[in-house]
Each structure stands twice: as structure tokens, then as C-alpha cells.
C-alpha positions in Angstrom: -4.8 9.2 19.8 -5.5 10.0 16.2 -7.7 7.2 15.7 -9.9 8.0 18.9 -10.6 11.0 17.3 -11.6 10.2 14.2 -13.9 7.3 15.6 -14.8 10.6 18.2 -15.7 13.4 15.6 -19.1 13.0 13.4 -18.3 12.1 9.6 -19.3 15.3 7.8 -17.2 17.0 10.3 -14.3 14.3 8.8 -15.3 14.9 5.4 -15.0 18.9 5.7 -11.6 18.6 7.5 -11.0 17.0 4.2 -12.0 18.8 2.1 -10.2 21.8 3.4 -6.8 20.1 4.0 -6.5 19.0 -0.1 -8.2 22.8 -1.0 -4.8 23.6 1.0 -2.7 21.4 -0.4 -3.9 22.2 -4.2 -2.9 25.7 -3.1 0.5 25.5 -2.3 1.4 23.4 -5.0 -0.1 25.8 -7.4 2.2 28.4 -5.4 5.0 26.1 -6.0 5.0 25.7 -9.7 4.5 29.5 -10.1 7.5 29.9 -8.2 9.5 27.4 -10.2 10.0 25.5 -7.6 9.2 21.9 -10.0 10.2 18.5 -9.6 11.3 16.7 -13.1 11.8 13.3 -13.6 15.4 13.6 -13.6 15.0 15.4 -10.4 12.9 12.2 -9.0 15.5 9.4 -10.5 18.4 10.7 -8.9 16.6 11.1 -5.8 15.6 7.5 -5.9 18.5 6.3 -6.6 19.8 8.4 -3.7 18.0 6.4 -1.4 19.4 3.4 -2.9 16.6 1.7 -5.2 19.0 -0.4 -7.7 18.8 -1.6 -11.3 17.0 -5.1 -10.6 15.3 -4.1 -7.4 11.6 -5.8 -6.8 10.3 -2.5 -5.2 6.3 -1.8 -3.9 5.4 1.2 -3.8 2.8 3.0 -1.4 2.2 6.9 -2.5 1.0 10.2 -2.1 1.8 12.6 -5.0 0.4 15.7 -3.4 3.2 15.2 -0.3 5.6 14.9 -3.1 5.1 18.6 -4.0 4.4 19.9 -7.7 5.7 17.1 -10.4 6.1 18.4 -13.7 4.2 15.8 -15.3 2.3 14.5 -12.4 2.0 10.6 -11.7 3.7 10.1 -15.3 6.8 11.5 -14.1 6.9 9.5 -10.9 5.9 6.4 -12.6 8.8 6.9 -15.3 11.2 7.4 -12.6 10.7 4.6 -10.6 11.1 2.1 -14.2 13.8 3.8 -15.1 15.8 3.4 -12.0 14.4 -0.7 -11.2 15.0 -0.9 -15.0 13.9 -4.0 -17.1 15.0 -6.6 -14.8 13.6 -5.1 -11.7 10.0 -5.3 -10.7 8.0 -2.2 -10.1 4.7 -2.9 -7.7 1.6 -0.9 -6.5 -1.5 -1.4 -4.5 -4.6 -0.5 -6.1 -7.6 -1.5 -4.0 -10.7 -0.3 -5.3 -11.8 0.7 -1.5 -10.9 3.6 0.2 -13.4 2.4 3.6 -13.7 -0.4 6.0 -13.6 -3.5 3.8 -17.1 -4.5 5.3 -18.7 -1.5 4.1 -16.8 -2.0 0.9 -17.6 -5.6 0.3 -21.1 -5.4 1.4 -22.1 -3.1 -1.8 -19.7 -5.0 -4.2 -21.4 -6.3 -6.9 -18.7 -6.9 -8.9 -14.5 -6.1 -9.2 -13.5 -5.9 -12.5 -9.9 -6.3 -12.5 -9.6 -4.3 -16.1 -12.0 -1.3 -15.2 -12.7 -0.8 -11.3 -9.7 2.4 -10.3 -7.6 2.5 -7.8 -8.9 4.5 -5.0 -5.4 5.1 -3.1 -4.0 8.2 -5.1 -3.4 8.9 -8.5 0.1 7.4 -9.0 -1.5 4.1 -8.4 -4.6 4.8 -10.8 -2.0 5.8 -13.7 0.5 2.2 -13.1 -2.7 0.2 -13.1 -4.0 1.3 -16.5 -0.5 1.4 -17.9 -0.9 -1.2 -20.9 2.2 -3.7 -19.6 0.8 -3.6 -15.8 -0.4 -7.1 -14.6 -3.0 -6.4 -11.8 -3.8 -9.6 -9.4 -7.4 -10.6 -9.4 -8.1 -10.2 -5.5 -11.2 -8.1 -5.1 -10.3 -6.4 -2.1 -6.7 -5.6 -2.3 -4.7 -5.9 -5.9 -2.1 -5.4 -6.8 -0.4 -4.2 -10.1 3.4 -5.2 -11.6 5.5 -4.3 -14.1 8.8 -6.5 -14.7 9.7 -10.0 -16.1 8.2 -11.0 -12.8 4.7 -10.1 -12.7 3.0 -12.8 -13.3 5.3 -14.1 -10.0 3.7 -11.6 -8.1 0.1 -11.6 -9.0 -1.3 -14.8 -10.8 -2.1 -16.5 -7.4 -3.6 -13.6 -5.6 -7.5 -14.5 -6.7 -9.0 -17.3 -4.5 -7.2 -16.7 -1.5 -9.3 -16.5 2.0 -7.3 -13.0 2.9 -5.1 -11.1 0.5 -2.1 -11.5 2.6 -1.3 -15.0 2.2 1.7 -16.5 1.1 0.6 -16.3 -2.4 0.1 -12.4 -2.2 2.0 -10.1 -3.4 2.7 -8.4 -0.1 4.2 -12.0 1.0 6.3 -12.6 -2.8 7.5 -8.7 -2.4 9.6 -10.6 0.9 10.0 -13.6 -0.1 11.7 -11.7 -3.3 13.9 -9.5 -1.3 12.1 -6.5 -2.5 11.7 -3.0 -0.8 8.6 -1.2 0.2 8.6 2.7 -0.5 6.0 4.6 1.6 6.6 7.9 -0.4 4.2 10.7 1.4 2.7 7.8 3.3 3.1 5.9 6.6 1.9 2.6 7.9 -1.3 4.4 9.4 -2.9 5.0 6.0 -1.0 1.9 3.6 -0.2 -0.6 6.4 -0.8 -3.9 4.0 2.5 -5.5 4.6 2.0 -5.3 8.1 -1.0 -7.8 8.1 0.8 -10.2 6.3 1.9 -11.3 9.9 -1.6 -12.3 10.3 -1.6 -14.7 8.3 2.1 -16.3 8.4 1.4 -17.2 12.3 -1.1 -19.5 13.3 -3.5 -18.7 15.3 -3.1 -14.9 15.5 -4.5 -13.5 18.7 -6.5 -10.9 17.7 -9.8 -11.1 15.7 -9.0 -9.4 12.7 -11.4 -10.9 10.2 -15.4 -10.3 10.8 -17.2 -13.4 11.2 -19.4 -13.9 7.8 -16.7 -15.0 4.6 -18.1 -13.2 1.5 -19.2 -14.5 -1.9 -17.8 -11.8 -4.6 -17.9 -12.4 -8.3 -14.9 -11.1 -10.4 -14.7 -10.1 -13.5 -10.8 -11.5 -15.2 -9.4 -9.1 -18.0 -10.5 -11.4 -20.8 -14.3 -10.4 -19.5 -14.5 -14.1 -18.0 -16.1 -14.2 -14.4 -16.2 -16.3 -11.7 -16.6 -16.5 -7.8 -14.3 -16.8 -4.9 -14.6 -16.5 -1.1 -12.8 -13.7 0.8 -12.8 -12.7 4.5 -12.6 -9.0 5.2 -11.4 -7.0 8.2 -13.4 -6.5 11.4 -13.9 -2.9 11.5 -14.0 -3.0 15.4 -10.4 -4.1 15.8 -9.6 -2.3 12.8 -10.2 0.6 15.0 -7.7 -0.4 16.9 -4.5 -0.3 14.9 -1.4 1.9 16.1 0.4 0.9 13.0 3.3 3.9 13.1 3.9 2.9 16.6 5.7 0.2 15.3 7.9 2.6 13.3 11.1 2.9 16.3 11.0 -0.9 16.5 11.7 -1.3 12.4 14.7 1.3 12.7 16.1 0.3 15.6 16.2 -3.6 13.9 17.6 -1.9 11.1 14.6 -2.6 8.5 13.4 0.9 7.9 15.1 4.3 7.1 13.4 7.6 7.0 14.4 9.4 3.5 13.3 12.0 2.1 11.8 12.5 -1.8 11.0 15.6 -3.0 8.9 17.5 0.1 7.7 13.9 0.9 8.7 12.2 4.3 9.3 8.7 2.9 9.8 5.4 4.5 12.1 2.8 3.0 11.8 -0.5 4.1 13.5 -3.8 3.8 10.2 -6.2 2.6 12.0 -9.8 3.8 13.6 -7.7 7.4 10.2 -6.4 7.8 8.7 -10.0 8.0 10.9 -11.9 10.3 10.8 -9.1 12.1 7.1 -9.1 12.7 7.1 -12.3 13.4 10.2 -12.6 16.0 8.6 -10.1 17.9 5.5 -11.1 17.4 6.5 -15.0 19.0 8.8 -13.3 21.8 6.9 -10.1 23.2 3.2 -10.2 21.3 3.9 -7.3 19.0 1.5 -6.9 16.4 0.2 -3.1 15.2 -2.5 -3.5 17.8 0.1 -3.6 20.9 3.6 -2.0 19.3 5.0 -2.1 22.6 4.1 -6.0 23.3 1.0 -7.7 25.5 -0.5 -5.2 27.6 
């Protein structure tokens, strides 16, 4: 229903919603913090380790610091926390696509992604990892990804080249092959549903057309200011359309892959990155769930 209407409701009427919803938000958290009512980073690593995020974890992390309520110190604080509790054997991940749109639209006026300089444009939490000095970012123009850890390199040195970003050699794949976690803090799988198209690719022959006809020449600039070319495919906005991704939520509890937590004022999601996979996929083979049907074939 939510995506009928916003494929229903003229853009500028979209963009004011906007507008006024964050003008909200800003509000309250200004109303917050001259209340007292502040979140440390203290307050944020015993939360997290509430949840039960573990010295040596491999944790992604999908955010929204504005859901979190009023952080002392903003996306440091959150940032610090999550190190602190993985510590230095654990592996701290976050998404930092440069596109905030349809991939076509984003792809089609790309002229260039420079891994070093182009920000993230999915929240501030992600924009302040990624220019963190020890944060490797992966080198796939569409969707990349930055770590911290002793495995990062693990994580992200394949990622550039590949067809789709959610191969085996992505990330989103490594984060269950590792055994990792995914934290959807603020978030759901509506607006940061990545992991869920890694199905697409670990079946063959997916039955839906996800990926727009044309494949797409884009020029990347490395770190070291080197460039080269690779081909990507990007999604097809029309199926895109399409998704129900949260309606697969009760399926991932039930299975026993997801828990609702809570951090700070944010509703949070805490998934199980390898359960999450097989469970995609058994489902997937037996009753033709995907996060276009999360009932099964209609």
C-alpha cells in the first residue's frame, strides 16, 4: 500500500511531505536535548551489547540517527560505540551508496564514482564511517560498502567488477558467509533492503526481472586517483516498484533469524546475516518467496 502511494502522489507533493516530516523530527530532538533527555555513548554500548552484539562480531549496519533520538555527539558517538563493543577483532560494516533514487536514474548521470570523495547518501552515520581514516570502502559504483576490522579487505577488495553488487563476492554475501549480523537501527527492509537481493543472485534463474535490460559502462575512480571501467547492471525501476520487502518481516521471526530490539527511541531489527540467506533461499525453492510475493507465488 505504501508504495502505491508514493508511485500515486506527484513528486513535489513527496518532496514537501519530506520536508516537513525531518522539520519535525529536527524539532523534537531539539526538545529532547533541552530536556536532558541525551543519549551518550555509554548509554549506546550497553544498549548494544544488550541486544547481544559481541567482542569479535562481523556486524553491518543499516541506520537512521534521527530515529535514534538526540546523540550527544551525533554519528561519532554511534560509530564509537559500535567499535568499541565488535572491538578489534570484530568487523564493523556500512553501506554507503552514493544514490539515494532508482539506480537507472542514478547511473544514467554518473560520470564518475570516486570511491575516496563521492558521500554517502544514506544518513549521516554512514557518511562519518566512510571518511573515517582506517575505513576500507569497496569500489562498486552503485552500492559500497565501508569496513573497519582485520577483515576488510575480506569484505570489500572484490566488490568492483562484479555484474550486480550482490554477488558472492559482495559484501552483503561475505557479511553471511562470515556469520555476521545485520543491525537495521531506525530502519526496515523497505528503505535498506540490500541483503535481501543477494537472493537474486545466489539462485539461478531468478523469476522476476530485476535488472533493466541495457548493462552500463561506469568509470571509477580507486583511492590512489587510478581509474578504470567496469560493467554493472542496475535495477528495473518497474519491478522495483514492486517490492513488499517488510512483508517478509513475520517470516524472518518466526524462522528465528530476526528479533525486534529496541536502541535508543529507535525500532531496530537484528538479524542473523547467514539465517537470513538460507532462509531466502529455502523459501524461495519451496513456496516462491522473494520480497516481491512474501507470501509465496500468487
Amino acid at each position: 500500500m505504501r508504495n502505491l502511494i508514493r508511485k500515486l502522489t506527484p513528486q513535489f507533493l513527496l518532496d514537501w511531505y519530506r520536508s516537513s516530516k525531518k522539520k519535525a523530527v529536527n524539532a523534537q530532538l531539539e526538545i529532547d536535548k533541552s530536556n536532558g533527555v541525551v543519549l551518550t555513548k555509554h548509554d549506546l554500548i550497553q544498549q548494544f551489547k544488550s541486544i547481544g552484539i559481541e567482542q569479535g562480531d562481523s556486524v553491518l549496519v543499516h541506520s537512521s540517527l534521527s530515529k535514534i533520538g538526540y546523540v550527544e555527539n551525533g554519528p561519532k558517538d554511534v560509530v564509537e560505540a559500535l567499535l568499541e563493543v565488535v572491538g578489534e577483532k570484530g568487523n564493523l560494516l556500512m553501506p554507503n551508496s552514493p544514490n539515494a533514487e532508482f539506480q537507472l536514474n542514478y547511473i544514467q548521470h554518473l560520470s564518475c564514482f570516486d570511491v575516496k570523495n563521492s558521500p554517502s547518501k544514506l544518513g549521516s552515520i554512514s557518511e562519518y564511517f566512510r571518511k573515517l581514516p582506517n575505513a576500507v570502502r569497496s569500489a562498486h559504483p552503485t552500492e559500497p560498502v565501508s569496513c573497519i576490522g582485520p577483515d576488510a579487505a575480506y569484505f570489500t577488495k572484490d566488490h568492483f567488477g562484479e555484474l550486480t553488487p550482490y554477488t558472492s563476492k559482495s559484501p552483503f554475501y561475505r557479511i553471511s558467509e562470515k556469520g555476521g549480523k545485520i543491525i537495521y537501527l531506525g530502519v526496515t527492509f523497505d528503505n535498506a533492503g540490500t541483503n535481501l537481493h543477494t537472493l537474486e543472485d545466489a539462485v539461478s534463474d531468478f523469476k522476476y526481472p530485476v535488472y533493466y535490460p541495457d548493462i552500463f559502462d561506469v568509470k571509477v575512480r580507486f583511492e590512489n586517483g587510478e581509474e578504470a571501467f567496469m560493467k554493472t547492471k542496475v535495477h528495473n525501476p518497474e519491478q522495483s516498484k514492486k517490492r513488499k520487502c517488510d512483508g517478509l518481516i513475520p517470516l524472518f521471526e518466526q524462522k528465528g533469524v530476526l528479533k525486534k530490539v529496541q536502541i535508543g527511541k529507535a525500532n531496530t531489527l537484528l538479524v542473523d546475516a547467514k539465517g537470513l540467506l538460507e532462509t531466502m533461499i529455502e523459501e524461495y525453492t519451496k513456496r516462491g518467496v522473494t520480497m516481491y510475493t512474501p507470501n509465496g507465488s500468487e
